[in-house]
NUPA-558468 format. One record per atom (N, C-alpha, C): x, y, z; residue in three letters. Coordinates in steps of 0.1 Angstrom, whole numbers, plus 2048, in hexadecimal, padded with zeros to 3 digits. Atoms other than C-alpha are relative to their C-alpha. Layout:
% residues N
X|Y|Z|ala
...
% end
This chain:
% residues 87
807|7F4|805|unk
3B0|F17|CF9|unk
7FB|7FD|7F2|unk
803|801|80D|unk
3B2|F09|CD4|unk
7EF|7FB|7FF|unk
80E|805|7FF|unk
396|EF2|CDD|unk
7F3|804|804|unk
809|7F7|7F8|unk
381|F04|CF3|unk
7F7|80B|7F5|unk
806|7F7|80B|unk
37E|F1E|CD3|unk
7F8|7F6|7F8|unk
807|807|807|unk
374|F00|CBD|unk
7F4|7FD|808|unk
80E|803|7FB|unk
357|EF5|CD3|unk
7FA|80E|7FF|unk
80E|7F3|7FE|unk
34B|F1B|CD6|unk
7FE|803|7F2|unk
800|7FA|80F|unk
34F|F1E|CAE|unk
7F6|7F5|800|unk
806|80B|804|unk
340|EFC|CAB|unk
7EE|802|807|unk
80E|7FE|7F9|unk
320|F05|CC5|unk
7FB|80D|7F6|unk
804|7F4|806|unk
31C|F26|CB3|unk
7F6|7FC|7F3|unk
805|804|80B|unk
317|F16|C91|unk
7F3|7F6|800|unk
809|805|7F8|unk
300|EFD|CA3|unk
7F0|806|800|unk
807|7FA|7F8|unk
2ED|F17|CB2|unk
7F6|805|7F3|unk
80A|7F6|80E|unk
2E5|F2E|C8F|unk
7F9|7F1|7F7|unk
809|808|808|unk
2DA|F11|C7F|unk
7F5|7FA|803|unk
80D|803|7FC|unk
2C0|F03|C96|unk
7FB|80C|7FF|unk
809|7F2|7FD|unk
2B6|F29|C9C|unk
7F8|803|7F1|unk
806|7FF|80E|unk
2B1|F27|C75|unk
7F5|7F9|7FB|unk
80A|808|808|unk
29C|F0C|C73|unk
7F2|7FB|807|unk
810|7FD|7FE|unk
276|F04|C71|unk
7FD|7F2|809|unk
802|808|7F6|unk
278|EE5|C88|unk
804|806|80E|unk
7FE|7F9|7F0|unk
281|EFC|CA4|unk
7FC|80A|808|unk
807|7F4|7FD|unk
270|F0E|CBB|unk
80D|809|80B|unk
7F7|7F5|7F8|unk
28C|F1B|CD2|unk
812|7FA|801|unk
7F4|802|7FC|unk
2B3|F1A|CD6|unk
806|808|80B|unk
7FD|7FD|7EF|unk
2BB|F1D|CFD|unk
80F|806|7FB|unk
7EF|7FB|7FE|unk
2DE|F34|D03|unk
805|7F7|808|unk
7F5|809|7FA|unk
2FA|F1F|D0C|unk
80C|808|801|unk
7F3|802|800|unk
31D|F23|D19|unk
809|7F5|7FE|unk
7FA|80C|7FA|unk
323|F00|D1B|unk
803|7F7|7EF|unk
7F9|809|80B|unk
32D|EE2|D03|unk
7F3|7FA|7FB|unk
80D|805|80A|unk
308|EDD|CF5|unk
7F4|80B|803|unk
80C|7F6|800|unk
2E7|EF0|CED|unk
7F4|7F6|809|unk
806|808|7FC|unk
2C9|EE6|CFD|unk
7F5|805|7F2|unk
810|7FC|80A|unk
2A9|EEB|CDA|unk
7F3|7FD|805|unk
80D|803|7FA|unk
286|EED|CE4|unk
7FC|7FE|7EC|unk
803|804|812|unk
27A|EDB|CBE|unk
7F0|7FC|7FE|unk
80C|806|802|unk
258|ED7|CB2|unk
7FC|7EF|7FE|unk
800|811|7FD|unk
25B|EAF|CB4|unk
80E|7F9|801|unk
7F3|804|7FC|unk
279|EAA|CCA|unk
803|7F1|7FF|unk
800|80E|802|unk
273|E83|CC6|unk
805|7FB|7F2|unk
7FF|804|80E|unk
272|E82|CA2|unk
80F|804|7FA|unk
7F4|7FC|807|unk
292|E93|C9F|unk
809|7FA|802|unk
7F1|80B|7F9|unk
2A5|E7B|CB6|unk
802|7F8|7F9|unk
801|80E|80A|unk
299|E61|CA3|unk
807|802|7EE|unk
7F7|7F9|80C|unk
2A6|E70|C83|unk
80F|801|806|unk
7F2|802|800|unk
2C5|E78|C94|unk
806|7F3|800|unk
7FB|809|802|unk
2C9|E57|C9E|unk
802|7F4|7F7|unk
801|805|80A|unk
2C2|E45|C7F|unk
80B|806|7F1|unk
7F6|7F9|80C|unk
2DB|E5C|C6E|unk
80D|7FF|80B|unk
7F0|805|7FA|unk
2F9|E4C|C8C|unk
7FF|80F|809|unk
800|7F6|7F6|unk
2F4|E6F|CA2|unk
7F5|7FA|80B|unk
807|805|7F5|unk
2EA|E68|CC6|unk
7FE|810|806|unk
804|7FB|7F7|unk
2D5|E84|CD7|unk
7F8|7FF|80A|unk
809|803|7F1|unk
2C8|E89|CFA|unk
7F1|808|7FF|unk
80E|7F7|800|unk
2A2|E8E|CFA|unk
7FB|801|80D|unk
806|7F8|7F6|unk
295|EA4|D15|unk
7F5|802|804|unk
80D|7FC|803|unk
273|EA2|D0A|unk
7F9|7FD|809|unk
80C|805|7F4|unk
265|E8E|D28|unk
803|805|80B|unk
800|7F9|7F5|unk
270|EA2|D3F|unk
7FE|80E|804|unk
807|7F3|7FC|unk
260|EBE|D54|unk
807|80C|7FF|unk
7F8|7EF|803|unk
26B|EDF|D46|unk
807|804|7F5|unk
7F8|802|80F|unk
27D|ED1|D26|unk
7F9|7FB|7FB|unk
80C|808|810|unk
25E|EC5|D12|unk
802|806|7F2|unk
7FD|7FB|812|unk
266|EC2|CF0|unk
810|808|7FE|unk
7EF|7FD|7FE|unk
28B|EC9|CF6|unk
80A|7F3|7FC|unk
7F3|802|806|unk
2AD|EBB|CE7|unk
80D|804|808|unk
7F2|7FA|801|unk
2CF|EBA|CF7|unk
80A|7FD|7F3|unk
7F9|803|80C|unk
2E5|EBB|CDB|unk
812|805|806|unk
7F1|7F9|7FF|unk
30E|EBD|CE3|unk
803|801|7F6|unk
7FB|7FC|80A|unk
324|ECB|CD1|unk
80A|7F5|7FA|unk
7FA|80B|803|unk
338|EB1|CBB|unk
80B|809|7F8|unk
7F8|7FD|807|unk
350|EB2|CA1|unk
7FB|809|7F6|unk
806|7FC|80A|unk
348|EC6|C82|unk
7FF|7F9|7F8|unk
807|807|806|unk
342|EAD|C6E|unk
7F5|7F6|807|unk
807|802|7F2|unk
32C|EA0|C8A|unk
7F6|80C|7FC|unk
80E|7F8|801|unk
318|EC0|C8A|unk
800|804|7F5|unk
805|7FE|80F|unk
319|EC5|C66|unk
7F6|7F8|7F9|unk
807|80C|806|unk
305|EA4|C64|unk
7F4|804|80A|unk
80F|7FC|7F4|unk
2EB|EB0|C83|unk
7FA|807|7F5|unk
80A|7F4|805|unk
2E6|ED1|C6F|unk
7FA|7FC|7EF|unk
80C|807|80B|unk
2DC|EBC|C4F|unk
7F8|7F9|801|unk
80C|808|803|unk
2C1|EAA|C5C|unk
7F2|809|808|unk
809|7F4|7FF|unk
2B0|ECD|C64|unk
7F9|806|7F5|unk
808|7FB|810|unk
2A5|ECF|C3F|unk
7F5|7F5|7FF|unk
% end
C-alpha cells in the first residue's frame, strides 16, 4: 500500500507539471504507473531526456499517438530531473 501511494503521489506531481508547461499540448488520464504526453516536439524531448541519462518511450510514430511520450513514473529524484528539463 505504502508504495502504491508513492507512485500515485509521484504520477500526480508528474502530471501538474507537464499540464503546466508550454511544451505540452495534452496530459492523457492515467491510473496506471506512467502518463502518456501528447508534446509539441515529442522527438526533441526524448532526445533531451536522453542526453540528460532519462530514457523515454516515444510514441510519436505511431498511429494515434503522434507526437506522444510515455513517461513512467520513476523515483522522485528521477522525476524531479524530467520536470527540469520542461523549462
Amino acid at each position: 500500500a505504502e508504495n502504491r501511494q508513492k507512485l500515485i503521489d509521484g504520477r500526480k506531481v508528474l502530471e501538474a507539471a507537464f499540464a503546466n508547461s508550454s511544451k505540452v499540448v495534452r496530459v492523457y488520464p492515467s491510473d496506471a504507473n506512467f502518463l502518456l504526453i501528447e508534446m509539441k516536439d515529442a522527438k526533441d524531448f526524448c532526445d533531451l531526456a536522453a542526453q540528460n541519462g532519462l530514457v523515454l518511450r516515444d510514441f510519436s510514430t505511431y498511429s494515434g499517438t503522434e507526437n506522444c511520450v510515455r513517461i513512467s513514473v520513476g523515483l522522485p529524484e528521477e522525476n524531479e530531473k524530467l520536470i527540469g528539463l520542461l523549462t
